[in-house]
C-alpha positions as CSV (number, residue, x, y, z in Angstrom):
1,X,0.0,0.0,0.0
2,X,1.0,3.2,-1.1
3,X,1.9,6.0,1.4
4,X,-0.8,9.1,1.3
5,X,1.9,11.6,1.1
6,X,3.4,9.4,-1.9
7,X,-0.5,9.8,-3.5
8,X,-1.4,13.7,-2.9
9,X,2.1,14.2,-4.6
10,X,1.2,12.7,-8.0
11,X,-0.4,15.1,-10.3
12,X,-3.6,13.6,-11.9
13,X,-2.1,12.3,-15.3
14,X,0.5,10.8,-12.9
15,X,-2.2,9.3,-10.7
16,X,-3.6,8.0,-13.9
17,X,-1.1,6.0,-15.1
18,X,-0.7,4.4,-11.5
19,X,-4.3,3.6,-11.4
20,X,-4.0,2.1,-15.3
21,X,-1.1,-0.1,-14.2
22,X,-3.1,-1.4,-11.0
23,X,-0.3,0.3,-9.0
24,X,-2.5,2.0,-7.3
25,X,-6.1,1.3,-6.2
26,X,-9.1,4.0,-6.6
27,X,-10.1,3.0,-2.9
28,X,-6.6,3.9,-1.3
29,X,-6.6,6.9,-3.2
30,X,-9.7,8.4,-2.3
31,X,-9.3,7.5,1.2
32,X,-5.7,9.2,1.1
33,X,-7.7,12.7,-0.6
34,X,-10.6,12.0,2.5
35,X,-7.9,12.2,5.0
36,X,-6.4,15.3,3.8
37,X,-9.4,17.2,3.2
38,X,-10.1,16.3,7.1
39,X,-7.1,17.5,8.0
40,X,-6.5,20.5,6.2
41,X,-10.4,21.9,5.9
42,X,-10.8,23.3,9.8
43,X,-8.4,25.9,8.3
44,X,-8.6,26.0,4.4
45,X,-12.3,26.7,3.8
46,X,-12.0,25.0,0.5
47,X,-15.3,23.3,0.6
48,X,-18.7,23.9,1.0
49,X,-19.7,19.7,0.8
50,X,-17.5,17.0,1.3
51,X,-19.1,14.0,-0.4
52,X,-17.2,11.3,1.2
53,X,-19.7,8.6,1.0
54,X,-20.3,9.0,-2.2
55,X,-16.6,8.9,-3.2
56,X,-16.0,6.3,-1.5
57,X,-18.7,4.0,-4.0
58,X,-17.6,5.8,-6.5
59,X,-14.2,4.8,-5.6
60,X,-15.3,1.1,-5.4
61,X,-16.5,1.0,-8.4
62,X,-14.3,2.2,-10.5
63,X,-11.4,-0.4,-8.6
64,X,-14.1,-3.1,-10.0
65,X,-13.9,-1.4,-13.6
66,X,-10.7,-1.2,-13.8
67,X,-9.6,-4.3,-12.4
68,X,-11.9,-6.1,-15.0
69,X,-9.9,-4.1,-17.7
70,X,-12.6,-1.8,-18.7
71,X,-10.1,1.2,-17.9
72,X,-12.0,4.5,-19.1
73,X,-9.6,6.7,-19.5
74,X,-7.4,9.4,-18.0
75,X,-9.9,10.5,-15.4
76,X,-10.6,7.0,-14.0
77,X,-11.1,6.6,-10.6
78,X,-9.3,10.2,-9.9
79,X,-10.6,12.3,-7.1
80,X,-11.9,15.6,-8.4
81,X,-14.0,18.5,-7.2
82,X,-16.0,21.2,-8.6
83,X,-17.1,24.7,-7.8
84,X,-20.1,25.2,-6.4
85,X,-21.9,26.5,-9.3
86,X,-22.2,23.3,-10.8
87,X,-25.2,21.5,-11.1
88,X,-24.8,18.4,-9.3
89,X,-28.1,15.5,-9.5
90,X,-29.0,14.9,-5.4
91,X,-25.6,17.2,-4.2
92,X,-26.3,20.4,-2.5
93,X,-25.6,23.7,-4.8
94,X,-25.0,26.5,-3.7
95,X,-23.0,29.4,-5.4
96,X,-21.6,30.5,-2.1
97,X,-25.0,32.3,-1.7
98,X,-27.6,32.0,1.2
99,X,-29.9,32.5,-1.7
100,X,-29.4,28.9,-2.9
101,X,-28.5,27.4,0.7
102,X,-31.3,24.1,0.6
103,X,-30.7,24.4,-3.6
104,X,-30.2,20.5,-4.5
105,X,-30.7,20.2,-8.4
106,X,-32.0,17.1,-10.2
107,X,-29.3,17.6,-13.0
108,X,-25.6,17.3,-13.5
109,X,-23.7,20.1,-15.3
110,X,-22.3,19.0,-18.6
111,X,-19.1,19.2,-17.0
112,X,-19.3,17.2,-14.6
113,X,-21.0,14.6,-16.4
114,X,-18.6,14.2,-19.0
115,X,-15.6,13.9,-15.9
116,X,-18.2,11.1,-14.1
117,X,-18.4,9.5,-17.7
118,X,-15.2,8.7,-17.4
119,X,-15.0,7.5,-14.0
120,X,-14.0,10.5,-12.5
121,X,-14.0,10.4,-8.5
122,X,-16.2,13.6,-6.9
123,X,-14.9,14.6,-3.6
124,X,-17.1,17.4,-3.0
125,X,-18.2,20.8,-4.0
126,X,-15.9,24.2,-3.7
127,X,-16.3,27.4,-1.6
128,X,-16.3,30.3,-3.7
129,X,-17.3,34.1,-3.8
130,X,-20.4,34.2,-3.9
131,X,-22.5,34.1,-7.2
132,X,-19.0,34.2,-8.9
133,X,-19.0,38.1,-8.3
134,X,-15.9,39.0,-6.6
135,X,-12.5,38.0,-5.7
136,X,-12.0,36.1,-2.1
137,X,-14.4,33.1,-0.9
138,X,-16.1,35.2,2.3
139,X,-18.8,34.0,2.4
140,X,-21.7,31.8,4.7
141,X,-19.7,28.9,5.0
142,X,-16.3,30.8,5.9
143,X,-13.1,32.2,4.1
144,X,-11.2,29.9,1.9
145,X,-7.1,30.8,2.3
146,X,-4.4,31.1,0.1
147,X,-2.5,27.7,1.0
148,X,0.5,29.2,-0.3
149,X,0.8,31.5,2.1
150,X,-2.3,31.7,4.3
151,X,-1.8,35.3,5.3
152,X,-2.5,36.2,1.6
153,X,-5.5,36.6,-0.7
154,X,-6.5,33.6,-2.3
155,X,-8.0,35.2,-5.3
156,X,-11.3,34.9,-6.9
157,X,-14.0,33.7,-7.6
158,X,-12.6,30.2,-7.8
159,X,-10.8,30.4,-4.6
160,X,-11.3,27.1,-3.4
161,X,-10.7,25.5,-6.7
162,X,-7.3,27.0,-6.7
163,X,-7.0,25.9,-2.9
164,X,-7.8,22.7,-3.0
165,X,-5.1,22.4,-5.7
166,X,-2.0,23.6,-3.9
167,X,-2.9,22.0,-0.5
168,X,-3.4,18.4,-2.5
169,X,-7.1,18.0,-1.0
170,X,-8.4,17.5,-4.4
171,X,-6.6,16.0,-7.6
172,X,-8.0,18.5,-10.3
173,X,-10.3,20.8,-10.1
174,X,-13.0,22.7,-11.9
175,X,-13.4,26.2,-11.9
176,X,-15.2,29.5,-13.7
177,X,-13.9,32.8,-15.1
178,X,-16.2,35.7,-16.2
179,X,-13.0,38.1,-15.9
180,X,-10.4,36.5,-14.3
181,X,-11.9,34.4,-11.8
182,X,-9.8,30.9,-12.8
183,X,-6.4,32.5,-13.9
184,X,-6.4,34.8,-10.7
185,X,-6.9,32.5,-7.9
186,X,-4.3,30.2,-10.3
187,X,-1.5,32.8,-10.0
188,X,-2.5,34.0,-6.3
189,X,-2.3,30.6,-5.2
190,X,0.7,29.1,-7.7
191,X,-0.9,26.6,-9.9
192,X,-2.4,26.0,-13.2
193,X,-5.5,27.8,-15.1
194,X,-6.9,27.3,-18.2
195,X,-9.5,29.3,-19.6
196,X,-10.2,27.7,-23.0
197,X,-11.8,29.4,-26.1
198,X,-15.9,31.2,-25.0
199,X,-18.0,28.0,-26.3
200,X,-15.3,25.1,-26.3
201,X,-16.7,23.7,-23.2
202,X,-20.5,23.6,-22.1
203,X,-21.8,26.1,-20.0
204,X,-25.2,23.6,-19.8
205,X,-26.1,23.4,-15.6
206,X,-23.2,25.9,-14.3
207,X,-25.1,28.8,-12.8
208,X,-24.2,32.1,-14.4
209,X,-22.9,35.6,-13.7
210,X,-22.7,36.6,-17.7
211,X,-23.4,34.6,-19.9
212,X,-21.7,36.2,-22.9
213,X,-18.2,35.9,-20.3
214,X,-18.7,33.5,-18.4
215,X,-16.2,30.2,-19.2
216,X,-16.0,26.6,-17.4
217,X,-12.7,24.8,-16.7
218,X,-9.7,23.4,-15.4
219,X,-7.8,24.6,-12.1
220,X,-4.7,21.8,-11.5
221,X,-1.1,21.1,-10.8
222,X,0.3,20.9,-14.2
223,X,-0.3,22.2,-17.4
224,X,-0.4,18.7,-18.8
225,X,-3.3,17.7,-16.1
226,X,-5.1,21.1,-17.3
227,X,-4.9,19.4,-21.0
228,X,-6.2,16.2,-20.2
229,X,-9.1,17.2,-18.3
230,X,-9.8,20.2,-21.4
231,X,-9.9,17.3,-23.7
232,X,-13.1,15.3,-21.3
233,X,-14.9,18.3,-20.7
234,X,-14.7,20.0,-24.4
235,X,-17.0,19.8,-27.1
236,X,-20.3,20.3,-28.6
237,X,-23.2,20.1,-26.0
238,X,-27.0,19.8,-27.7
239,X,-28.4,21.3,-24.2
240,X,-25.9,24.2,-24.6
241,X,-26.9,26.7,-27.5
242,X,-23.9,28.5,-27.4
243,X,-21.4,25.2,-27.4
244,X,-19.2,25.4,-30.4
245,X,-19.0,22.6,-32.6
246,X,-15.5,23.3,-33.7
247,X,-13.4,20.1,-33.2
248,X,-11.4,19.5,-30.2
249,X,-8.1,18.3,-31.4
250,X,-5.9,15.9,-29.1
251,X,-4.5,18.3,-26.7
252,X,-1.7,15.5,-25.3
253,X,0.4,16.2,-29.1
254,X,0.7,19.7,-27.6
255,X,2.9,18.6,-24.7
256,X,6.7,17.3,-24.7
257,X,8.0,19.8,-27.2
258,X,10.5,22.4,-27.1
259,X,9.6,26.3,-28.6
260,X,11.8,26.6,-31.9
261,X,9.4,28.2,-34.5
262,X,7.2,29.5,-32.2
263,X,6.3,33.7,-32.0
264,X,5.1,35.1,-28.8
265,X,4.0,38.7,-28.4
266,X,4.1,40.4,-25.5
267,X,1.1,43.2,-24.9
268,X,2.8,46.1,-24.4
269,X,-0.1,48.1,-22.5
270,X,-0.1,45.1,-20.0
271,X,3.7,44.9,-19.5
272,X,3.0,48.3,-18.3
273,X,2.0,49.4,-14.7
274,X,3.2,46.3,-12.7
275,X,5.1,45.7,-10.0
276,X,9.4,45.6,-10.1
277,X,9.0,42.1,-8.7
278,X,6.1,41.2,-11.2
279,X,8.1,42.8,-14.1
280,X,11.0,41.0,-13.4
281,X,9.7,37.3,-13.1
282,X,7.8,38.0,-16.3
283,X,11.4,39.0,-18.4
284,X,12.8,36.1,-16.6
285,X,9.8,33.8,-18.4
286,X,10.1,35.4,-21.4
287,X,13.9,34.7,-21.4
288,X,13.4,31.1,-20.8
289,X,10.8,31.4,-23.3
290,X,13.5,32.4,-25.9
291,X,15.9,29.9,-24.3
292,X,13.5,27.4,-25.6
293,X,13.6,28.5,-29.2
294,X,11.1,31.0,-28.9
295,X,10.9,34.1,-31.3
296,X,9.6,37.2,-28.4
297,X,8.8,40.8,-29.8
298,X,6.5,43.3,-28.2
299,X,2.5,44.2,-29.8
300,X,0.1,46.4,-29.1
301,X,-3.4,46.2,-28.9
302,X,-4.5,49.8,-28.7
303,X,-7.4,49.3,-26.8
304,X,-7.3,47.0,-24.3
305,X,-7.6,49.6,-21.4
306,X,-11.0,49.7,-22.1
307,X,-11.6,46.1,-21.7
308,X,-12.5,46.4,-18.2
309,X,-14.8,49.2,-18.4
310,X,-16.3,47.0,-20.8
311,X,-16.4,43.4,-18.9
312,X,-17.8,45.6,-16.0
313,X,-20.7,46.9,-17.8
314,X,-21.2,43.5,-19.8
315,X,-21.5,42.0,-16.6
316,X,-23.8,43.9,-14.7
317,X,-26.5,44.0,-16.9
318,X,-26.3,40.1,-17.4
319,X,-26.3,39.4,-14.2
320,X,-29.1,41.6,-13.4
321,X,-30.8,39.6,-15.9
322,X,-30.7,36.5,-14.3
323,X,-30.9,37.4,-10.8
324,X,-33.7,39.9,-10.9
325,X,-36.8,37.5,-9.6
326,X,-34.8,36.9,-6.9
327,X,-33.4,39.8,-6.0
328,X,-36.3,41.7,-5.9
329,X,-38.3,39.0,-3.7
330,X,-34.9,38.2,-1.5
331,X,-32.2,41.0,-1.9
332,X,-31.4,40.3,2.0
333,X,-30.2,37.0,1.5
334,X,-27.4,38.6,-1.1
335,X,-24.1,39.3,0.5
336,X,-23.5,43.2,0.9
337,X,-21.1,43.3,-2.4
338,X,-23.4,41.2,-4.7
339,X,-26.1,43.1,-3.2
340,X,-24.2,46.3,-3.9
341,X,-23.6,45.0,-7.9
342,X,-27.4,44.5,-8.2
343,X,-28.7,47.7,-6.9
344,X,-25.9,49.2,-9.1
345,X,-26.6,47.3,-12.3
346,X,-30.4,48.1,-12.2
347,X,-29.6,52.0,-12.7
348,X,-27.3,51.0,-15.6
349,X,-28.6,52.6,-18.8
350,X,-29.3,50.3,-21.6
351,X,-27.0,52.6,-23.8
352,X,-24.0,52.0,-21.3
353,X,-24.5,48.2,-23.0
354,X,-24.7,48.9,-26.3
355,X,-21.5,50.7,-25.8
356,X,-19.8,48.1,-24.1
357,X,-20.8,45.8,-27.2
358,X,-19.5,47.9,-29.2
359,X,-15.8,48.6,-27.9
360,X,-16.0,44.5,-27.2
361,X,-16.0,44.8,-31.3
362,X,-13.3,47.1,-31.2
363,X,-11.1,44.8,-28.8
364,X,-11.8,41.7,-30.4
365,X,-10.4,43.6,-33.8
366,X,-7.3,44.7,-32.0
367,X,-6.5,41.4,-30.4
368,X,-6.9,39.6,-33.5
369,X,-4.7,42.0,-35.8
370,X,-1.9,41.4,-32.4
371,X,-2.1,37.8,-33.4
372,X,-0.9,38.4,-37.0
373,X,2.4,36.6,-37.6
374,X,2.3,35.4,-33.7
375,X,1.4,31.5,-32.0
376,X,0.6,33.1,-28.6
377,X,0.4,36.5,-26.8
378,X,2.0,36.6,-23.2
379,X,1.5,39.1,-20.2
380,X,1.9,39.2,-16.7
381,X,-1.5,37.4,-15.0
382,X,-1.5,40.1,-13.0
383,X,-0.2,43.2,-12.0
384,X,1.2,42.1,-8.2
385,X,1.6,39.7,-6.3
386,X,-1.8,38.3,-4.4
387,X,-2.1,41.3,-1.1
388,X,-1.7,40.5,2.6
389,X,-5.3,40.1,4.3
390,X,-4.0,43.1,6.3
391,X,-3.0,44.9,3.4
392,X,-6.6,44.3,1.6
393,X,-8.2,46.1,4.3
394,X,-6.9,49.1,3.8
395,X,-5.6,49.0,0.2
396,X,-8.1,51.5,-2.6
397,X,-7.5,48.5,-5.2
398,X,-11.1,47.4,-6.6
399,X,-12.1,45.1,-8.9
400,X,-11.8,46.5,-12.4
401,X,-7.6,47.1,-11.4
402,X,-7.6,43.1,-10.4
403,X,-9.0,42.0,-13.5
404,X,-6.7,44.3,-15.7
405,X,-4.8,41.5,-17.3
406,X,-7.2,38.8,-17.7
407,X,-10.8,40.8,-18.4
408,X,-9.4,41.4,-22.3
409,X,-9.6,37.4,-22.7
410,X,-13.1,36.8,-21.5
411,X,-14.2,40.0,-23.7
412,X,-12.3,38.7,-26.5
413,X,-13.0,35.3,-25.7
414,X,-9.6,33.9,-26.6
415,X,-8.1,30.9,-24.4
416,X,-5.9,31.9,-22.1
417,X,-3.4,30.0,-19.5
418,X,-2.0,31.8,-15.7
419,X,0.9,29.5,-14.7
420,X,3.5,30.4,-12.0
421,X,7.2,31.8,-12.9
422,X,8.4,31.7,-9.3
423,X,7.7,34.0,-6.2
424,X,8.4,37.4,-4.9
425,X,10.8,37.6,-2.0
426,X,8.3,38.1,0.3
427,X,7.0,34.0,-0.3
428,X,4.2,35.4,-3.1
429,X,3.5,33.6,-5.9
430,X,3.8,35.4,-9.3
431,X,2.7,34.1,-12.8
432,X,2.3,35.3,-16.4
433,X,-0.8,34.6,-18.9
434,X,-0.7,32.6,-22.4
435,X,-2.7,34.3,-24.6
436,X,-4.0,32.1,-28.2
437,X,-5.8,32.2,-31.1
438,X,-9.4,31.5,-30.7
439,X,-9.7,27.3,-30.5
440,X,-6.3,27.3,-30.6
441,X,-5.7,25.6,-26.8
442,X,-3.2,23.6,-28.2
443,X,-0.3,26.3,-28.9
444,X,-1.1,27.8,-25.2
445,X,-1.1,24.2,-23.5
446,X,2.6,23.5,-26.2
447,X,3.6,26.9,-24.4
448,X,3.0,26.8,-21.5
449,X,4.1,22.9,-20.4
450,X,7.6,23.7,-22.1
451,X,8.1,26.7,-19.9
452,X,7.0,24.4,-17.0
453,X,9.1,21.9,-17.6
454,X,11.9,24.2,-17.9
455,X,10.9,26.1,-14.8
456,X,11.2,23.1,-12.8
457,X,9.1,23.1,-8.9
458,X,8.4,26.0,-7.5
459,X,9.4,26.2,-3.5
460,X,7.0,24.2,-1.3
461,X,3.5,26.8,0.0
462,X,3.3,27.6,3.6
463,X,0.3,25.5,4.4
464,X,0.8,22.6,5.8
């Protein structure tokens, strides 16, 4: 039998092939991801549910599977969870929101059906901010930390997808991004965020904040675990209108390679106004970058500044949209700064929409005619390294200046990938963003596993 520290250290294409081979069994495994979430969760605040029973079956069943050969692929028998906007059949859902505290839906999210399709292991469901609008995971059922260094912000809203992650009490994770809310709590925390191309994956049972910005998907260790699970959840869904049916290529031919031949541009607006500490592990990246082969050159995409403004706006009035029956019957139950979004967004002129839509046109453009001649586009995730608590409650930084380098992505919808390039000297982590084509995951995920593997581990988080 396998020790549990031996287990939580195995990224989840590494737990894969263990389980394949019959190394491993999906029983030990889960019980090893049970014990840590008992030990860790008095203090983390990753979860909202634990479903322990229910792992455990699950668990069972796929060690029966599997031991009868009928191995279903990389996801088999791999203990995941989900954020807590995802539908889950008989499974509390909540969004983080006293709104939806009894909500138990008779559905499964796309997602997570594909994942339990292939044998996927469900641990439980993930703290968040609530309703997806914001950028820690305060909320009803406590405050999720940052298990890199607990006396920092975790990020948002997927803060205990990106939790969970780092201190190993779940294998992969799901998360969502509507301006930065998988890439941020990625870099905050020091792991790996994809947000793929708007449409490649379902949006079908994951409860929105905007639904023309809102994206679905992977929070993990590695860039190749953030691939496989991409390739599960991706792909046409019927019960999804706006689910593309562009193919999904096999995103595994994208990793092992080195950069020769490949162009990255680096967005000269958003290499701009950072920190000296967050300047300098980006050149650092974008030397090993080049080290690899890489061609690097600056581009500009004129208006990207007003991206924000934009996402802001967009966002408001789509949220409105769905909450409005209950926020007019229950705007108590809302959490002051959802509460405070709401009452804003309903005296937001219609006109302040159309605009947005139309300098979304004018970004899109822009990005695009950045691409020309280019494989990827790379920035600094963000602009510092994730605050102190203390320093939060004092600091005059709001949301639109957190989302300022990953807002352009969900406006533009392109895929986009936050992986760590070290930490500040002060124990923070720091990342930079891979920017693609639209559908073009695969020259992000080529991009970003080289640099990974050429970055080698980062220094162990805080959180024990």
């Amino acid at each position: 039998m396998a020790a549990a520290d031996d287990i939580l250290a195995l990224d989840a294409v590494g737990l894969a092939a263990r389980l394949k081979a019959r190394e491993l069994s999906p029983v030990e495994v889960a019980e090893a991801y049970l014990d840590r979430i008992a030990a860790t969760e008095k203090r983390l605040c990753a979860y909202v549910t634990v479903t322990a029973e229910l792992a455990r079956e699950s668990a069972r069943r796929a060690e029966r599977e599997i031991a009868a050969g009928g191995w279903r692929g990389t996801f088999h028998g791999v203990p995941v969870a989900l954020k807590d906007l995802c539908c889950t059949a008989g499974i509390l859902t909540t969004s983080a929101s006293r709104v939806l505290a009894d909500y138990v839906p008779d559905r499964d999210a796309t997602v997570w059906a594909r994942l339990a399709a292939q044998g996927a292991v469900l641990l439980g469901k993930l703290n968040m901010h609530e309703f997806a609008c914001g950028g820690t995971a305060k909320t009803a059922w406590g405050t999720t930390l940052n298990p890199y260094d607990p006396e920092r912000l975790p990020g948002g809203s997927s803060s205990g997808s990106a939790a969970a992650i780092v201190a190993r009490s779940a294998a992969a994770t799901i998360g969502s991004d509507t301006g930065g809310s998988i890439r941020i709590p990625a870099a905050f925390c020091g792991c790996v965020g994809l947000k793929q191309t708007y449409s490649r994956v379902s949006r079908y049972g994951v409860l929105p904040l905007s639904d023309s910005l809102d994206h679905v998907g992977p929070i993990t260790r590695s860039v190749r675990d953030a691939a496989a699970m991409l390739a599960v959840i991706a792909g046409h869904d019927p019960d999804d209108p706006t689910s593309s049916r562009e193919p999904v290529p096999d995103y595994s031919a994208a990793l092992g390679h080195d950069l020769k031949g490949v162009r990255v541009g680096v967005i000269r607006e958003l290499n701009q106004g950072v920190t000296a500490e967050v300047a300098q592990s980006f050149q650092a990246a974008m030397c090993t970058l080049e080290g690899l082969g890489a061609a690097v050159d600056e581009v500009s995409i004129p208006s990207i500044d007003e991206a924000g403004a934009a996402a802001m706006n967009i966002m408001y009035a789509e949220a409105l949209e769905y909450h409005e029956r209950w926020f007019v019957a229950r705007a108590q139950d809302y959490g002051r700064g959802v509460r405070r979004m709401l009452e804003a967004a309903t005296a937001l002129p219609a006109a302040t929409y159309v605009r947005a839509a139309r300098a979304r046109a004018r970004i899109i453009a822009d990005a695009l005619s950045a691409m020309e001649g280019r494989d990827v586009l790379a920035t600094p995730a963000c602009a510092m390294a994730p605050m102190t608590i203390a320093e939060a409650r004092t600091s005059r930084i709001g949301l639109a200046q957190l989302i300022r380098h990953t807002a352009p992505f969900n406006v533009t919808g392109q895929p986009a990938l936050a992986i760590p390039t070290g930490v500040s000297q002060g124990g923070a982590p720091l990342a930079m963003q891979i920017v693609g084509r639209p559908f073009d995951e695969a020259a992000v995920i080529r991009v970003g596993d080289a640099y990974e593997r050429a970055r080698g581990p980062l220094p162990p988080p805080k959180f024990a």
